[in-house]
C-alpha positions as a Markdown table, in Angstrom:
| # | Residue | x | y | z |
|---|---|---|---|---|
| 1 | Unk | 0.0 | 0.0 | 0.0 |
| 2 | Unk | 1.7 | 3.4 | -0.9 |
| 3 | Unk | 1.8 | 6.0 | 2.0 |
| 4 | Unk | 2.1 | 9.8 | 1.8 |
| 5 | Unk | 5.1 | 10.9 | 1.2 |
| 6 | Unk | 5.1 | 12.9 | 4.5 |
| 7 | Unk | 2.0 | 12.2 | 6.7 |
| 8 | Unk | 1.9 | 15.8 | 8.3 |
| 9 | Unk | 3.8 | 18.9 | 7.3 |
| 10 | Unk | 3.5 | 22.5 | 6.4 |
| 11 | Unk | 5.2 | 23.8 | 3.6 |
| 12 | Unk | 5.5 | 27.7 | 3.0 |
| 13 | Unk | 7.6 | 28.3 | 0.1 |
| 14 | Unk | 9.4 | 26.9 | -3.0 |
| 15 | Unk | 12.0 | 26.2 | -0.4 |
| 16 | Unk | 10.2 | 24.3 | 1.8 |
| 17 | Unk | 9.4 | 22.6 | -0.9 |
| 18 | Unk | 12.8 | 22.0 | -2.9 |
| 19 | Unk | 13.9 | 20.5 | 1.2 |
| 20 | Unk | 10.8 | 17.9 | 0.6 |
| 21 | Unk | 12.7 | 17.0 | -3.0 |
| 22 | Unk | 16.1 | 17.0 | -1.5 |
| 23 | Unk | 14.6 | 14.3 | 0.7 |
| 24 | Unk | 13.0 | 12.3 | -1.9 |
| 25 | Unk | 16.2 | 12.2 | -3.8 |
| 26 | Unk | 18.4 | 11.2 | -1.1 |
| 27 | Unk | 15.8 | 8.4 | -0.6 |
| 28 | Unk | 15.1 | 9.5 | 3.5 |
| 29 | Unk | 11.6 | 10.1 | 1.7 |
| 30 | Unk | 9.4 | 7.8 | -0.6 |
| 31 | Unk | 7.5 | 9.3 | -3.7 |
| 32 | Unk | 4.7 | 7.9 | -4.8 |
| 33 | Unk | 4.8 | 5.9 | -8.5 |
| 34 | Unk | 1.2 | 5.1 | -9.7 |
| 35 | Unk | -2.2 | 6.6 | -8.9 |
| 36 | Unk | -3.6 | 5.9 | -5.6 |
| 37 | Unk | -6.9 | 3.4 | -5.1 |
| 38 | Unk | -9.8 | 4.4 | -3.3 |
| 39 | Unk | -8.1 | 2.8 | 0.0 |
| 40 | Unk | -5.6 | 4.6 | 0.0 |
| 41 | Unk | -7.0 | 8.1 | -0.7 |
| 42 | Unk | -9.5 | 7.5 | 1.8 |
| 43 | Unk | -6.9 | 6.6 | 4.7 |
| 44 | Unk | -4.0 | 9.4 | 3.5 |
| 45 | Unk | -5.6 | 12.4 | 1.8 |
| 46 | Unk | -6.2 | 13.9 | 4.9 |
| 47 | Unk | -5.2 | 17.7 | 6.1 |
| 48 | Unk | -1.5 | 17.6 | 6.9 |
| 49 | Unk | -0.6 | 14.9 | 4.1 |
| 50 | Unk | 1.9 | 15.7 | 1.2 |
| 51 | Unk | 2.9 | 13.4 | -1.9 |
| 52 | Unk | 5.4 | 14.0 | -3.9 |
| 53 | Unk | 5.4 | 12.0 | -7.6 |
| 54 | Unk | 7.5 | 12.4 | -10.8 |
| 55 | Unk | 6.1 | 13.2 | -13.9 |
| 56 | Unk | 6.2 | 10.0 | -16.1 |
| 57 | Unk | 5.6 | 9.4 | -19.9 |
| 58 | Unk | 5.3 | 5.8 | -19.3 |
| 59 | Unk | 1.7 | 4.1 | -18.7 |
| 60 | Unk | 3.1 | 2.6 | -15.8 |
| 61 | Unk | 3.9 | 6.1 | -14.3 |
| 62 | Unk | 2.1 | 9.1 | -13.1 |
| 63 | Unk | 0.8 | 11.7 | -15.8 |
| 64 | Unk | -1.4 | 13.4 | -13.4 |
| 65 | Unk | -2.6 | 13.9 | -10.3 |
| 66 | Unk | -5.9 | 12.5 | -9.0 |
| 67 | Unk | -7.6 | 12.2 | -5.6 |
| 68 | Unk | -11.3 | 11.3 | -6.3 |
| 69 | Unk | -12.4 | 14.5 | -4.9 |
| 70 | Unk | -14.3 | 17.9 | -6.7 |
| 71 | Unk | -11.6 | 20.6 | -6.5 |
| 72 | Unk | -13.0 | 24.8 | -7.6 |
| 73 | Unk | -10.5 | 27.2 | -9.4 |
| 74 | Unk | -7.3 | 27.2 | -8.8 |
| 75 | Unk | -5.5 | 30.5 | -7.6 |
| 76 | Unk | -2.1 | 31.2 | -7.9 |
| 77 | Unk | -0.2 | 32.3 | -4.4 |
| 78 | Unk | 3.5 | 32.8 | -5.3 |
| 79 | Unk | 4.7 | 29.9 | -6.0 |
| 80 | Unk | 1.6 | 27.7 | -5.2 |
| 81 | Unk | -1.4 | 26.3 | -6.8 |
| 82 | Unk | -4.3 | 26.3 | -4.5 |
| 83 | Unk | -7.5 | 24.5 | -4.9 |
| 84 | Unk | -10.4 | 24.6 | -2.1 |
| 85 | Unk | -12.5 | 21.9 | -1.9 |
| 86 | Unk | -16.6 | 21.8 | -3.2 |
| 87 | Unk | -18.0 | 20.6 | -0.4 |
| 88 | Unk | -21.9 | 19.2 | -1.4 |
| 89 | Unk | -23.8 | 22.2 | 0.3 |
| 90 | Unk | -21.8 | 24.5 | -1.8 |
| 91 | Unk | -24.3 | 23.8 | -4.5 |
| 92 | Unk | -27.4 | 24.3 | -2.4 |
| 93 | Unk | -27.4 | 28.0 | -3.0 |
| 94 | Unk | -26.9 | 28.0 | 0.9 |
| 95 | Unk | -23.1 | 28.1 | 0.8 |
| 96 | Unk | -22.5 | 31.8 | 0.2 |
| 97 | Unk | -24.6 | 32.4 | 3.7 |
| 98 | Unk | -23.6 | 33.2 | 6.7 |
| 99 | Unk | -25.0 | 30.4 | 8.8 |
| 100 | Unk | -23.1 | 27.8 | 6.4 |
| 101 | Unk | -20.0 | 29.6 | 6.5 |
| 102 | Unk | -17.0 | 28.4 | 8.5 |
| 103 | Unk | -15.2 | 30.8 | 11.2 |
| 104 | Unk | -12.9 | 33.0 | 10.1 |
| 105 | Unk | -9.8 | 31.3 | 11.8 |
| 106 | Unk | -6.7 | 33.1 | 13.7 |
| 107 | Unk | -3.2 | 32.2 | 14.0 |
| 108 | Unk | -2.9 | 32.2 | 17.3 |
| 109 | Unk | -2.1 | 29.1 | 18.4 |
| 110 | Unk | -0.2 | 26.1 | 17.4 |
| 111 | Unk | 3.4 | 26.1 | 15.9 |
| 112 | Unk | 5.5 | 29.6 | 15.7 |
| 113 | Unk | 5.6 | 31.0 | 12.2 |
| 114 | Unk | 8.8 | 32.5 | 12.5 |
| 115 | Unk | 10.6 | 32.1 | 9.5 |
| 116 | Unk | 9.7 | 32.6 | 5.8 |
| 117 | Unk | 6.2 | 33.8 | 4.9 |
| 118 | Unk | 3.5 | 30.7 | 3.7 |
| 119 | Unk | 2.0 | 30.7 | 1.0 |
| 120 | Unk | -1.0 | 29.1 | 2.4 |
| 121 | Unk | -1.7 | 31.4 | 5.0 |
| 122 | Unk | -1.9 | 34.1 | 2.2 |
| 123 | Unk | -4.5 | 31.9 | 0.5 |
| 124 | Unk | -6.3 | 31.8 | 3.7 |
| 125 | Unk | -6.6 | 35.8 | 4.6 |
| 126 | Unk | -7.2 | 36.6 | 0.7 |
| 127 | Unk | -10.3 | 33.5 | 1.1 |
| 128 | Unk | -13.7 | 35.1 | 1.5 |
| 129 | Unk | -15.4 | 32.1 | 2.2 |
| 130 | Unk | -13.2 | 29.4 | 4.6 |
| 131 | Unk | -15.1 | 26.0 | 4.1 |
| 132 | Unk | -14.5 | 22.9 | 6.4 |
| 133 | Unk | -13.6 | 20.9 | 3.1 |
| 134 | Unk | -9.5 | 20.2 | 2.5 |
| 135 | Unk | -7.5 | 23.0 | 0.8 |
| 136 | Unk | -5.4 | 21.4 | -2.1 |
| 137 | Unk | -1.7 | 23.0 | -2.3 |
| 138 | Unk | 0.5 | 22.4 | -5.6 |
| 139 | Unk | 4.1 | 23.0 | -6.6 |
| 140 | Unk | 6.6 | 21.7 | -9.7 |
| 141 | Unk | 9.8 | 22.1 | -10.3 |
| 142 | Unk | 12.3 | 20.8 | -12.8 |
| 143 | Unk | 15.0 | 18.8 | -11.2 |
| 144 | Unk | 18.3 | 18.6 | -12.9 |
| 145 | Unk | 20.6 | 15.6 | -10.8 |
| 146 | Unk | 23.6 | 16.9 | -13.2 |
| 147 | Unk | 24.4 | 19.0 | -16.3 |
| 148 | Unk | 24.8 | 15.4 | -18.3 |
| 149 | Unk | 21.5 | 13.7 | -16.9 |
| 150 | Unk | 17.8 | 14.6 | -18.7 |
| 151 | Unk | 15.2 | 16.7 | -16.2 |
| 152 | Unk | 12.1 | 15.6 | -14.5 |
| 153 | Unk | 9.4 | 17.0 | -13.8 |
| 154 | Unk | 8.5 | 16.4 | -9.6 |
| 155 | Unk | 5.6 | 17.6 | -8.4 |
| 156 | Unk | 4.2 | 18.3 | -4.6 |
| 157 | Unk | 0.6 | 18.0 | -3.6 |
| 158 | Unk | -0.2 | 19.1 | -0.1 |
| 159 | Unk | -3.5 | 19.3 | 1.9 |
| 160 | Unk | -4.5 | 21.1 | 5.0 |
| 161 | Unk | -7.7 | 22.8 | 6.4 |
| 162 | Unk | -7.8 | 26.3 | 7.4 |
| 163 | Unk | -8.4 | 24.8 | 11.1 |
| 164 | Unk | -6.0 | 22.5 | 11.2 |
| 165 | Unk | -3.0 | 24.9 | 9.3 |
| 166 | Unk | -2.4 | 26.6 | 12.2 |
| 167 | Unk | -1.0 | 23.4 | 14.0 |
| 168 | Unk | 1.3 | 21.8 | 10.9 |
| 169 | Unk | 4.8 | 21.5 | 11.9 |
| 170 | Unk | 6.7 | 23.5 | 9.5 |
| 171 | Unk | 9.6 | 22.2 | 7.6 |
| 172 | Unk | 12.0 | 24.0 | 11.0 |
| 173 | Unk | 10.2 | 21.8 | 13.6 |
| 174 | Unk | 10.9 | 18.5 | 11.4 |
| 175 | Unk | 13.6 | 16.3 | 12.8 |
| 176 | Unk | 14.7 | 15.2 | 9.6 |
| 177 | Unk | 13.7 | 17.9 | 7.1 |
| 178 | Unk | 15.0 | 20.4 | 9.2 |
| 179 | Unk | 19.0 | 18.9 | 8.6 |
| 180 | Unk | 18.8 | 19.0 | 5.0 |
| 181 | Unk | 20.5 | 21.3 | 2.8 |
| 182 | Unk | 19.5 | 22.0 | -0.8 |
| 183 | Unk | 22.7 | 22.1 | -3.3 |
| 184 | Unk | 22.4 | 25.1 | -5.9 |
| 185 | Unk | 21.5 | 24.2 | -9.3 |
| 186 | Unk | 19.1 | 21.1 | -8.8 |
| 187 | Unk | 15.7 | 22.5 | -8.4 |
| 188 | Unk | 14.1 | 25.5 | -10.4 |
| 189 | Unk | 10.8 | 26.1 | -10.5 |
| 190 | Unk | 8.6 | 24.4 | -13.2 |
| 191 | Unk | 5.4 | 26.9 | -13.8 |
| 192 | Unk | 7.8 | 29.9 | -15.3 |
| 193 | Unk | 9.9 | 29.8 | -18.4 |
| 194 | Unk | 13.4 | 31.2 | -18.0 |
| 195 | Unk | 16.3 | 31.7 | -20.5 |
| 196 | Unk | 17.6 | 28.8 | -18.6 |
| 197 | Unk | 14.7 | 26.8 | -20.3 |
| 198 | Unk | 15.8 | 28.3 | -23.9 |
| 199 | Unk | 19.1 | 26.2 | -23.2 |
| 200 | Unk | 17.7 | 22.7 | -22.2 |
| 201 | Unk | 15.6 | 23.1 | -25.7 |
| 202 | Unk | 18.6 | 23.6 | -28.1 |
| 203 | Unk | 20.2 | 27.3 | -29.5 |
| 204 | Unk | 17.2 | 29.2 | -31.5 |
| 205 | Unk | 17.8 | 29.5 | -35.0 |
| 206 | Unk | 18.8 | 33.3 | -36.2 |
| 207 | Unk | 17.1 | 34.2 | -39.2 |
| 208 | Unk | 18.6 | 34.4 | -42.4 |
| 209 | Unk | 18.7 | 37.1 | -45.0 |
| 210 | Unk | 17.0 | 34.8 | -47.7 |
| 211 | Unk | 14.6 | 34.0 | -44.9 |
| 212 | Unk | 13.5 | 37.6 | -44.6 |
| 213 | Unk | 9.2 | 38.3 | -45.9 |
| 214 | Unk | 8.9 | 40.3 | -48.9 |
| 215 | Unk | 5.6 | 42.8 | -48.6 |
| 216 | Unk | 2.9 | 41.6 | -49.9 |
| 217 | Unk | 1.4 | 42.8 | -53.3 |
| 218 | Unk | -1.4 | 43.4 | -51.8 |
| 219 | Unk | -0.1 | 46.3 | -49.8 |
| 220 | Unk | 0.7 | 48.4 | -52.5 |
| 221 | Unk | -1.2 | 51.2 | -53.5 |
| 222 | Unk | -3.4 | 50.9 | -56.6 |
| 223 | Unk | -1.9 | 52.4 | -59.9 |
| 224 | Unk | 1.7 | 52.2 | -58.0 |
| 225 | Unk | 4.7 | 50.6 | -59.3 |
| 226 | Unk | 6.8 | 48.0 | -57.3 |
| 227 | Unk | 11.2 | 48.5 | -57.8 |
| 228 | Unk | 12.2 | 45.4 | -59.7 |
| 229 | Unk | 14.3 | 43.1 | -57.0 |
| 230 | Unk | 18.1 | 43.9 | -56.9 |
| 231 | Unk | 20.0 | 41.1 | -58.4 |
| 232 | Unk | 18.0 | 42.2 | -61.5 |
| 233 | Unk | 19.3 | 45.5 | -62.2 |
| 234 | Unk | 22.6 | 44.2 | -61.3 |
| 235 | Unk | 25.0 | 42.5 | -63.9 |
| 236 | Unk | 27.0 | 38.8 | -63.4 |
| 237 | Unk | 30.1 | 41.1 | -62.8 |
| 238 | Unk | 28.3 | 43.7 | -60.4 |
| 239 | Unk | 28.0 | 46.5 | -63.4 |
| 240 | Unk | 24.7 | 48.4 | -63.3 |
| 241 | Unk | 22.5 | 47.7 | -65.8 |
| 242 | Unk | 20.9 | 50.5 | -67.5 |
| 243 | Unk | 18.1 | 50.0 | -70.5 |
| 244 | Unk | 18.1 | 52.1 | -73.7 |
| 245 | Unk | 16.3 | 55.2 | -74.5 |
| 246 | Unk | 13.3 | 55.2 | -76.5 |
| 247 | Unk | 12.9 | 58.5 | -78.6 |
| 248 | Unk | 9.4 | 59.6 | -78.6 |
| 249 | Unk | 8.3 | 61.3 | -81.8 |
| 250 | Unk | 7.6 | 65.0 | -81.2 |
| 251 | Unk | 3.9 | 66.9 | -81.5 |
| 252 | Unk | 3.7 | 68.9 | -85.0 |
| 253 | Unk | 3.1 | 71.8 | -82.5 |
| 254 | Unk | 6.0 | 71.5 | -80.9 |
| 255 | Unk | 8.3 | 70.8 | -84.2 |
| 256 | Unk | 6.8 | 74.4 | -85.3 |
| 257 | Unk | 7.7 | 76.0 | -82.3 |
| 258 | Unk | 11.2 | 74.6 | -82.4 |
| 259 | Unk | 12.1 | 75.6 | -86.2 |
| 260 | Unk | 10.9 | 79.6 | -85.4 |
| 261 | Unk | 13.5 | 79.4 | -82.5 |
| 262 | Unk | 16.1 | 78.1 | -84.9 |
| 263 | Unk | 15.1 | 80.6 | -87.8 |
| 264 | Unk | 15.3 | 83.8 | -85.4 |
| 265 | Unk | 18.7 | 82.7 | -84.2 |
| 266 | Unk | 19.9 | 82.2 | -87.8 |
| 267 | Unk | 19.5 | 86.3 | -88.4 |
């Protein structure tokens, strides 16, 4: 039977949450591999519980995330996902009251929050309406073991409820999270793209001269005339080209004109 990955922790920030990888990756923690049965996500998606599983291609991996439960919209808390749970009477038209609405809990007690800011407690003050149903916390990063190896996708799911958060041990008060340190250069968040990520794709093409759009025909103004192309007017030995003169025959007005000019500057 597959287990959480950690049965009751807090996590705050991408930190917190690259420690959990560290973990995972120094095998102290499990991850899990395939999708959980309905055992299993009865008995350990519970507030406190966090799983951690790797993005896999193969059928006999994880592609996504399920839990068997109706999640609303997600909203974005730097750098979590947060999902709160549709509990059924949120569809009774009774849920936006103020008789089915849950108390607006305090941090007051429980476990210090010295330390970095949480995410989830943000979540929690911007919250209009704090339900009883679980809170659904997500984070991805790309991990990168070495420059040489490929990178994976790891992803953290996390639960809590808003009464229940304020008593989470935080990754401080964790024995064995608590003595791990996170090497540079492993983890790097996996919801933003970087130059970084340009690299791990392959150099971008520059483009070329030949590759450059001509304007279209269509953009030309009616009646106007469009320059011939370059190479054209342009000899095999780099000599301008230039085209004959045509002479255009002259008006019978015009020859008149010209031969009383010529006949007054004869005298």
């Amino acid at each position: 039977m597959q287990q959480a990955t950690h049965p009751r922790i807090h996590v705050r920030d991408a930190r917190d949450a690259h420690t959990v990888f560290e973990a995972v990756r120094l095998n102290y923690l499990r991850p899990v591999v395939r999708r959980l049965n309905e055992m299993e996500r009865a008995t350990y998606v519970r507030s406190g519980a966090l799983f951690v599983w790797i993005e896999c291609d193969d059928d006999a991996g994880l592609k996504r995330w399920t839990d068997g439960r109706v999640w609303g919209q997600s909203r974005m808390r730097e750098p979590y996902l947060f999902y709160d749970e549709k509990l059924p009477y949120d569809h009774t038209g009774l849920g936006g009251s103020e008789a089915n609405r849950a108390p607006a809990f305090r941090f007051v007690d429980g476990v210090s929050r010295a330390g970095p800011s949480s995410s989830a407690l943000s979540h929690q003050e911007r919250s209009t309406n704090h339900h009883k149903g679980l809170v659904k916390q997500a984070y991805s990063a790309w991990v990168m073991p070495n420059q040489y190896a490929r990178p994976q996708k790891w992803h953290l799911t996390a639960y809590f409820t808003y009464a229940d958060l304020p008593h989470l041990p935080t990754i401080d008060h964790d024995e064995l999270l608590s003595r791990i340190e996170v090497p540079e250069g492993i983890y790097r968040s996996g919801k933003t793209r970087s130059r970084e990520d340009d690299d791990l794709s392959g150099p971008r093409s520059s483009p070329s001269l030949s590759s450059s759009p001509s304007p279209p025909t269509s953009a030309l103004l009616p009646g106007s005339r469009s320059l011939p192309p370059l190479q054209a007017a342009i000899g095999p030995h780099g000599t301008l080209l230039t085209q004959p003169r045509v002479q255009v025959g002259r008006l019978p007005e015009d020859q008149r004109v010209i031969q009383m000019l010529n006949s007054k500057h004869i005298r």
